[in-house]
C-alpha positions in Angstrom: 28.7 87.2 79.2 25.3 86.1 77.9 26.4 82.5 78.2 26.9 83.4 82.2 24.2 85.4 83.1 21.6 82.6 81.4 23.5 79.9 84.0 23.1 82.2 86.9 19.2 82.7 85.9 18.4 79.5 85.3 20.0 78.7 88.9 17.6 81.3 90.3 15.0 79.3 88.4 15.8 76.5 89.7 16.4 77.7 93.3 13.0 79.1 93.2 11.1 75.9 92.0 13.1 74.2 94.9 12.4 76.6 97.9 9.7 74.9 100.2 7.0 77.5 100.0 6.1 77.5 103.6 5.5 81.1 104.4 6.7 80.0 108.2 10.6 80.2 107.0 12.7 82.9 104.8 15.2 81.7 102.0 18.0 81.1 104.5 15.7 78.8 106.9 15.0 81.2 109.7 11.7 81.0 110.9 9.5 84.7 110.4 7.3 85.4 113.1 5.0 87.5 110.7 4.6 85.3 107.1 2.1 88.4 106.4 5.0 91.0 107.4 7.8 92.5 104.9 7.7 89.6 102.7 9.8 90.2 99.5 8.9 88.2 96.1 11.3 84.8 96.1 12.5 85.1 92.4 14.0 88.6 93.6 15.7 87.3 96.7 17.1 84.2 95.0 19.3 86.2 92.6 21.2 88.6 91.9 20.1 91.6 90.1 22.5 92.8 87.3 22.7 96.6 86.4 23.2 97.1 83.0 25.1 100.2 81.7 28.2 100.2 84.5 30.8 99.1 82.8 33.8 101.9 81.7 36.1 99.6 80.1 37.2 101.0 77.1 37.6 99.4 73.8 40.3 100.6 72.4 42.1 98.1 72.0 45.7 100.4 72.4 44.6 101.7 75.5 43.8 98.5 77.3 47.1 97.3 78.2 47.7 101.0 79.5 44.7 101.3 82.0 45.2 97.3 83.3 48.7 98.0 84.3 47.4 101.5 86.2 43.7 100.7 87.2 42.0 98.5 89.6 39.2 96.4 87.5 36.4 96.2 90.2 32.9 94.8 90.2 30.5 96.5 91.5 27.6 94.6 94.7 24.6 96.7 96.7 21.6 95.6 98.4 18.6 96.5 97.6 16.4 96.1 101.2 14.0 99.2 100.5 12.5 101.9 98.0 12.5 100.9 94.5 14.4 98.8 91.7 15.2 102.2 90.2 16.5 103.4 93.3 18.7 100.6 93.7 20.2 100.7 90.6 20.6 104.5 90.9 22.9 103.6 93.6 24.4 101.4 92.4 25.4 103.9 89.5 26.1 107.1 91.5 28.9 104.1 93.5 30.2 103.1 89.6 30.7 107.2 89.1 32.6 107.1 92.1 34.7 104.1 91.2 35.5 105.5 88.0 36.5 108.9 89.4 38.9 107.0 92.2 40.6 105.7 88.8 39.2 102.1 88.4 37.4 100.5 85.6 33.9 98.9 86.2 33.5 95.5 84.9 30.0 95.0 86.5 27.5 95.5 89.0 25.3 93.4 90.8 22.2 93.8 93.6 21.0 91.6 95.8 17.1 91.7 97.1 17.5 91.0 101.3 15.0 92.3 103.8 18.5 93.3 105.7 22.4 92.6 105.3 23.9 89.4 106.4 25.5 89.9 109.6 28.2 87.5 108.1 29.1 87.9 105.1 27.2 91.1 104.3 25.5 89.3 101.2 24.8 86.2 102.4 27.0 83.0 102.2 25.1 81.8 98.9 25.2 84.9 97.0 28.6 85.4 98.0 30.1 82.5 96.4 28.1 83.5 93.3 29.6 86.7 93.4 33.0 85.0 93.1 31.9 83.5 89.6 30.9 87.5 88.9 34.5 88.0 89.8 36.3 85.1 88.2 34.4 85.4 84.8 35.2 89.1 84.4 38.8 89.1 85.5 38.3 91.9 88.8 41.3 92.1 91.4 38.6 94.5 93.5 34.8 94.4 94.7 33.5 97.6 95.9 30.0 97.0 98.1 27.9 100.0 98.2 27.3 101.0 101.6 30.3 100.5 104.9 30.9 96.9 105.9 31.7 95.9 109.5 35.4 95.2 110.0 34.2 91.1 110.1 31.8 91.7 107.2 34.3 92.7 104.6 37.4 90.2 106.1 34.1 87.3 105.9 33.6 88.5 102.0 37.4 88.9 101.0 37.4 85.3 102.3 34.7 83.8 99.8 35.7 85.9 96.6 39.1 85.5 97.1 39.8 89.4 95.9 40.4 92.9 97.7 37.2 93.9 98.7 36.4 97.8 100.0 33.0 99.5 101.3 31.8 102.7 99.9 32.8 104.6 102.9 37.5 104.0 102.0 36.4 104.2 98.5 35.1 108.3 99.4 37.7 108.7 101.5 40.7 107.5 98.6 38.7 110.2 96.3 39.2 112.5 99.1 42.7 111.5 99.5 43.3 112.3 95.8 41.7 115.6 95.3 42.9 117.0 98.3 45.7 120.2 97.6 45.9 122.2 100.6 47.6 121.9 103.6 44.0 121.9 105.6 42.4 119.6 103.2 45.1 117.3 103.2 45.1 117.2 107.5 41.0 117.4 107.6 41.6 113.6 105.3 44.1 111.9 106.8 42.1 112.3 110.3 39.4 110.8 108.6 41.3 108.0 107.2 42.6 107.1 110.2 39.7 107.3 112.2 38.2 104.7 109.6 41.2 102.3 109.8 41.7 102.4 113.7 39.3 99.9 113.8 39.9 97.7 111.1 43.1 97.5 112.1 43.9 93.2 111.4 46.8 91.1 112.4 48.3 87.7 110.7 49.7 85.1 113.3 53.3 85.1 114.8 54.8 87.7 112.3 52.6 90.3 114.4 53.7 89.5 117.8 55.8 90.8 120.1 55.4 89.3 122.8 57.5 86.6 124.3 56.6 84.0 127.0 56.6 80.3 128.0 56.1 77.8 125.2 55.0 81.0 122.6 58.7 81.6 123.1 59.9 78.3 121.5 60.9 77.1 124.9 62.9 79.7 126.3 61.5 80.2 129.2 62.5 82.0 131.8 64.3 85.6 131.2 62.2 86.1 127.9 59.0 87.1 128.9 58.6 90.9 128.7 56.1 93.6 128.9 56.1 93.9 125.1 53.7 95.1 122.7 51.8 93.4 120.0 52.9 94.9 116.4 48.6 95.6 116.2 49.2 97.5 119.6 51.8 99.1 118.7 50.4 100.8 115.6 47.1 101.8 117.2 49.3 103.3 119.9 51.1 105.3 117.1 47.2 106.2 115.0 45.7 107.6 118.2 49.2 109.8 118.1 48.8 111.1 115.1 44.9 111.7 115.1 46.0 113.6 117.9 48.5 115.5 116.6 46.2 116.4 113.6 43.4 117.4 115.6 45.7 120.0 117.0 47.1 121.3 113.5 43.4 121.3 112.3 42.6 123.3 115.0 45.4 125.6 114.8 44.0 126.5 111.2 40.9 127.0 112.1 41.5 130.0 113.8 43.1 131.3 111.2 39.5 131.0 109.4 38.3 132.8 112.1 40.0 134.8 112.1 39.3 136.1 108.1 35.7 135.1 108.6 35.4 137.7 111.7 37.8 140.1 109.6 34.9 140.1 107.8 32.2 140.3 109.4 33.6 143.3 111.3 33.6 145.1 107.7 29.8 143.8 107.7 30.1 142.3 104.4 27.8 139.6 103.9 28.2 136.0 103.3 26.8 133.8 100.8 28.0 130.0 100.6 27.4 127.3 97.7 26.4 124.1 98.9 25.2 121.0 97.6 25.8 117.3 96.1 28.7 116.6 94.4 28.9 117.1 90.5 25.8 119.7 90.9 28.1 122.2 89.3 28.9 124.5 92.4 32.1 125.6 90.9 30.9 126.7 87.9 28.3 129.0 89.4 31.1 130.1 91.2 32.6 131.1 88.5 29.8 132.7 86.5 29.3 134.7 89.1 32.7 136.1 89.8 35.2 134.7 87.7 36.6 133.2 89.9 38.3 130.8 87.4 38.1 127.4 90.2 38.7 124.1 88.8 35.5 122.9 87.1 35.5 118.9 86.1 32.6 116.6 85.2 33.9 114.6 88.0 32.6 113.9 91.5 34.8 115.7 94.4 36.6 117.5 92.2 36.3 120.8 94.5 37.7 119.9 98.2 39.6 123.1 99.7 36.7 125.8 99.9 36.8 128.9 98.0 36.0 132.6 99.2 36.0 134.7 96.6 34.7 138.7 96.2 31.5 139.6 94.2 29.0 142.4 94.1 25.5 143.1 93.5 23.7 144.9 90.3 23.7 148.0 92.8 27.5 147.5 93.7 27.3 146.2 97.0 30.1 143.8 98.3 29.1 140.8 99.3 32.0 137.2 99.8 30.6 133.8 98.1 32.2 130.5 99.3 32.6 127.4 97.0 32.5 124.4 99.6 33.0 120.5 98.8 30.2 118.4 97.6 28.0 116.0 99.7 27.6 113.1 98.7 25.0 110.1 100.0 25.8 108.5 103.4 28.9 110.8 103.8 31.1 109.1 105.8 30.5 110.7 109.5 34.3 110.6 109.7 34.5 113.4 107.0 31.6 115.2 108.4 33.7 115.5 111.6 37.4 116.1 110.0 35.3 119.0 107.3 33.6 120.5 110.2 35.5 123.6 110.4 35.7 124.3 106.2 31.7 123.5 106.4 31.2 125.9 109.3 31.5 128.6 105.9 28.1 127.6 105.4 26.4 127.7 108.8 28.1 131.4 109.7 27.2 132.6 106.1 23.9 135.1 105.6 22.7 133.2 102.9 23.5 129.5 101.1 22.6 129.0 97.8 21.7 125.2 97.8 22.8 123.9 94.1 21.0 120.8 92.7 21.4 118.7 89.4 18.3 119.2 87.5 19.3 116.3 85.4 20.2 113.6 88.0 17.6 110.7 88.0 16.6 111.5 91.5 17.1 115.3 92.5 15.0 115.3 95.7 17.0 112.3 97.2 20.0 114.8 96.6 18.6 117.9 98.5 18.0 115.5 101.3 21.0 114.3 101.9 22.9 117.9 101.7 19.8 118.6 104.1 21.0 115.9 106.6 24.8 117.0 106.5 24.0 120.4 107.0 21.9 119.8 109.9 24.9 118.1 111.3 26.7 121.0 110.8 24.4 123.3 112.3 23.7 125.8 109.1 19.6 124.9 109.5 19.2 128.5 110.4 20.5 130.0 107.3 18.3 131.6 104.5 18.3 129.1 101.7 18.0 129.2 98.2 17.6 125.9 95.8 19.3 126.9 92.7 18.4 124.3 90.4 21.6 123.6 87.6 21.7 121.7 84.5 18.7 123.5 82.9 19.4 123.1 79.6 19.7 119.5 80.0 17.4 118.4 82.3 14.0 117.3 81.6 11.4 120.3 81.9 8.3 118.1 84.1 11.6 117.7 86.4 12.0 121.4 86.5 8.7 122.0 86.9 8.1 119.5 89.8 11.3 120.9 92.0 9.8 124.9 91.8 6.1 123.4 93.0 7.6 121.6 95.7 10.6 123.9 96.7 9.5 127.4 98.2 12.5 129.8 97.3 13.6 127.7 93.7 15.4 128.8 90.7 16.6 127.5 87.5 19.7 128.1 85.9 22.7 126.5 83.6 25.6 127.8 84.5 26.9 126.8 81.4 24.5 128.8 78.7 24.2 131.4 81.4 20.4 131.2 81.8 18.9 132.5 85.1 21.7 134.8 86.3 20.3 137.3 85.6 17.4 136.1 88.1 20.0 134.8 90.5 22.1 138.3 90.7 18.7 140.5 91.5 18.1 137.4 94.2 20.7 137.5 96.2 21.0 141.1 96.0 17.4 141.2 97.4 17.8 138.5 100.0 21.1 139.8 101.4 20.7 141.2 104.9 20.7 145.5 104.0 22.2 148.1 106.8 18.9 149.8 108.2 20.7 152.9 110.4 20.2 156.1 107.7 22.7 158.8 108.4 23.9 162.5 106.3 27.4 163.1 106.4 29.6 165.7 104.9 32.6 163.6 103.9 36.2 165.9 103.5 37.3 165.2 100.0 40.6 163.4 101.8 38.3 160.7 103.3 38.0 158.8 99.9 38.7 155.8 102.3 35.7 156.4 104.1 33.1 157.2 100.4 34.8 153.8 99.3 33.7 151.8 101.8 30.1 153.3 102.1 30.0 151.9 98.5 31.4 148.6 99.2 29.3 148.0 102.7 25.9 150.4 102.9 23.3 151.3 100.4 24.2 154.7 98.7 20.6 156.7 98.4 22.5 159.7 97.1 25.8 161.7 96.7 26.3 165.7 95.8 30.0 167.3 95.3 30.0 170.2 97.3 32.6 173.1 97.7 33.6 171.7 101.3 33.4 167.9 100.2 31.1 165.1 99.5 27.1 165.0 101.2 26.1 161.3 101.1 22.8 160.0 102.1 23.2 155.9 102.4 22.0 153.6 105.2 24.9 152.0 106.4 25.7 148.7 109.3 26.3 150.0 113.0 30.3 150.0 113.0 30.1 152.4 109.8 27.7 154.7 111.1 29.7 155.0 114.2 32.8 155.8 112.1 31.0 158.2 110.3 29.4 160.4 113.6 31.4 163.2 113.1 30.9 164.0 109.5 27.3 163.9 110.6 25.4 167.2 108.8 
C-alpha cells in the first residue's frame, strides 16, 4: 500500500515538474480566458487525494472469507471543486458510512481537485485510468462516486476501470430499498428507483432487438419487417406502467393519512414532528420521550416508515409526536418526490423539533440541508426547534457555537437523558394552547366529556359538587361548542 501510493506521488511529482506553466491553458490543455480567475494549485489537481481512515475491512482473519462471499469490496472517488480539504474528505466519509451501511466493505477513498466534473468521464480520462490501479491494487469489484453521474458519465467510467461503478444517488436508494418494512415505504421506493433507472436504461447490440427488416433481418426480406418493439422499448413501456400504477397506490394511502391526521386535528390535539439528518438520533428522542420502543441503530436510514406515537405534557395535555426518516445531503429529488406524502407529517404538524448531531464534524452543513428538503416540502412555516443530540459526546465550543448562532436551540443526549427535562417544559410551552374560557357543570355520567377536557384544554380548576363536576378550563372551539349546554 505504501509502495503504491509513493508511485502515484511521485507521478504527481513528476506531472507537475512537466506541466508547461503557462497560466493561458488548464492541466487538460484548454485554454482559460481568465489566468487570474478560479485558479486551483497544480500539485492538487495533478493527483489524487487519498482519505485516510475509510477502510471497514475487518481483520479477522475467520471472518474474511464470510464478508467477501456476501459484500461488495468498493473504493470509494469524490471531487473536490469547492469549500475546503476538510469538507471534501468529510464527504467523502459521510459516502464510506453509507457504503458500509448498504453492506459493502471500503477498501479506499480517493478525491480529485477539478474546478468542475469532466463531462466525460466524470474524473477526467487521466485520473480515471489511475483510478483503475486504485482498483486493481486493492482487489474492488465496485467504485462508488460521491455525487449522481450522467447516464454517459458512469457507462464512460465503468469503461476505463473495468468494474461496476454506482453514483451516490442508487447507492441511497439500495439503503432505502433495504430498510424499507411497510407497505407505503416499500411503494414510495420503488417509484423512486424506477424514476432513477428510466433513464439509464442501456441496451447491448442484436440480443436487444426486436425489430426485423431488410438486411438487419439476415436477408429475409420481404414478409419480416414488422412494427415491433425494441427490448429497451419495451421495458420503458412496462416502467412508465408501473410508476403509474404506484403513483395510484401511493395515493390511495395517502388518504388514509389524511384521513388520521384530520381525525386528529378535529380532536385539536397538537402535532409535533422530529426531523433532521440521518443518524442524528431522532428515534431515540422518540423514545425518551414516550417510550415508544422504535428501532434505534447507530446506522444511517435505519428509521424509513414514520412513527406517530401519543405523549403528554408535564401538565397532562395530549399532544401526537411523529418520528420521520432522515435527510441526508443531496437527497435524491426522486425520494423527495416519492416521501412527499410521509414528510407532509412535518409541514401540517404545530411544531418540529429539528434534531442535530452535536458531534458530527460539520453540524451547520446538516441543518442546511434538512433546511433545503423541508422547504421543498413546504413545512418553512412551522415553529422550529434545534434540539441539539449527542451532548455528552460532542465537543463543548461546538455546543456553544450552535446556541449563539441558532435562536430557539437546546442541548440534550438522549442517551444519558440530559435536557429533557428542558425539552418537556419546551414543547409544552410552545404548543399552540385553546384560548376560549368556559364554566360548565358536567353530570357525573359525562366522564367522556371531563376526559377529554383533560386530554385537549387546559384544566384551571375542578370542584365535585352534589349535582356533578364544575370545571373552569380554556378549551379549542369544537370542545367549547360541545360543552354549551353544561354552560353555568
Amino acid at each position: 500500500m505504501t509502495a503504491r501510493n509513493d508511485i502515484l506521488a511521485a507521478r504527481a511529482e513528476a506531472l507537475a515538474a512537466d506541466i508547461d506553466l503557462d497560466p493561458r491553458y488548464d492541466d487538460d490543455g484548454f485554454l482559460v480566458d481568465d489566468p487570474d480567475g478560479d485558479q486551483l494549485d497544480r500539485s492538487e489537481r495533478a493527483a489524487l487525494r487519498r482519505v485516510e481512515g475509510l477502510s471497514t475491512e475487518l481483520q479477522d482473519v475467520s471472518e474474511v472469507e464470510y464478508r467477501q462471499l456476501r459484500l461488495e469490496r468498493v473504493v470509494l472517488a469524490g471531487i473536490w471543486s469547492e469549500g475546503t480539504v476538510e469538507d471534501a474528505e468529510n464527504s467523502l466519509r459521510e459516502l464510506a458510512a453509507l457504503a458500509e451501511t448498504a453492506g459493502s466493505t471500503v477498501l479506499a477513498g480517493v478525491v480529485q481537485r477539478r474546478n468542475r466534473p469532466d463531462p466525460g468521464t466524470w474524473l477526467g480520462s487521466g485520473k480515471a485510468a489511475e483510478l483503475r490501479e486504485v482498483v486493481i491494487a486493492e482487489g474492488a469489484d465496485t467504485v462508488i462516486c460521491d455525487s449522481e453521474l450522467a447516464p454517459s458519465q458512469r457507462r464512460a467510467l465503468e469503461d476505463v476501470v473495468k468494474v461496476k461503478v454506482i453514483d451516490r444517488t442508487a447507492l441511497i436508494l439500495d439503503i432505502f430499498a433495504q430498510h424499507a418494512k411497510s407497505k407505503e415505504g416499500k411503494a414510495q421506493v420503488e417509484l423512486a428507483q424506477l424514476q432513477y433507472l428510466l433513464p439509464r436504461l442501456r441496451g447491448w447490440g442484436e440480443s436487444m432487438s426486436r425489430q426485423a427488416g431488410g438486411q438487419a433481418a439476415g436477408g429475409q426480406g420481404m414478409g419480416s419487417r414488422g412494427p415491433g418493439e425494441t427490448k429497451i422499448e419495451l421495458d420503458r413501456r412496462r416502467i412508465n406502467s408501473r410508476i403509474a400504477k404506484l403513483k395510484r397506490e401511493i395515493v390511495s394511502m395517502k388518504t388514509v393519512r389524511d384521513t388520521k391526521r384530520s381525525g386528529r386535528r378535529e380532536r385539536q390535539v397538537p402535532a409535533v414532528a422530529i426531523a433532521g439528518y440521518t443518524n442524528a438520533g431522532k428515534s431515540s428522542i422518540l423514545n425518551r420521550l414516550t417510550g415508544a420502543g422504535v428501532l434505534v441503530q447507530n446506522q444511517l436510514f435505519a428509521t424509513l416508515d414514520p412513527t406517530v406515537r401519543r405523549a403528554e405534557t408535564p401538565e397532562g395535555r395530549l399532544y401526537t409526536i411523529a418520528d420521520t426518516v432522515g435527510f441526508v445531503r443531496d437527497l435524491p429529488h426522486q425520494l423527495v418526490e416519492a416521501f412527499r406524502s410521509t414528510l407532509e407529517e412535518v409541514a401540517d404538524s404545530d411544531l418540529l423539533l429539528h434534531v442535530v448531531d452535536g458531534s458530527h464534524p460539520d453540524p451547520e452543513a446538516q441543518i442546511t440541508a434538512v433546511r433545503s428538503v423541508l422547504a421543498d416540502v413546504g413545512a418553512t412555516d412551522v415553529k422550529e426547534i434545534v434540539i441539539v443530540n449527542k451532548a455528552d459526546v460532542a465537543d463543548p465550543e461546538v455546543l456553544e457555537r450552535l446556541q449563539r448562532t441558532e435562536q430557539h436551540c437546546l442541548v440534550v443526549s438522549a442517551r444519558t437523558g440530559q435536557g429533557f427535562e428542558q425539552l418537556r417544559e419546551l414543547i409544552s410551552r410552545e404548543l399552540p394552547k385553546p384560548e376560549i374560557r368556559v364554566d360548565v357543570l358536567l353530570p357525573y355520567d359525562r366522564g367522556d366529556l371531563l376526559s377529554r377536557m383533560h386530554d385537549e384544554a387546559e384544566v384551571l380548576s375542578t370542584e365535585h359538587t352534589g349535582e356533578g363536576t364544575r370545571v373552569h378550563a380554556k378549551v379549542g372551539q369544537r370542545l367549547a361548542a360541545e360543552l354549551t349546554s353544561y354552560a353555568v
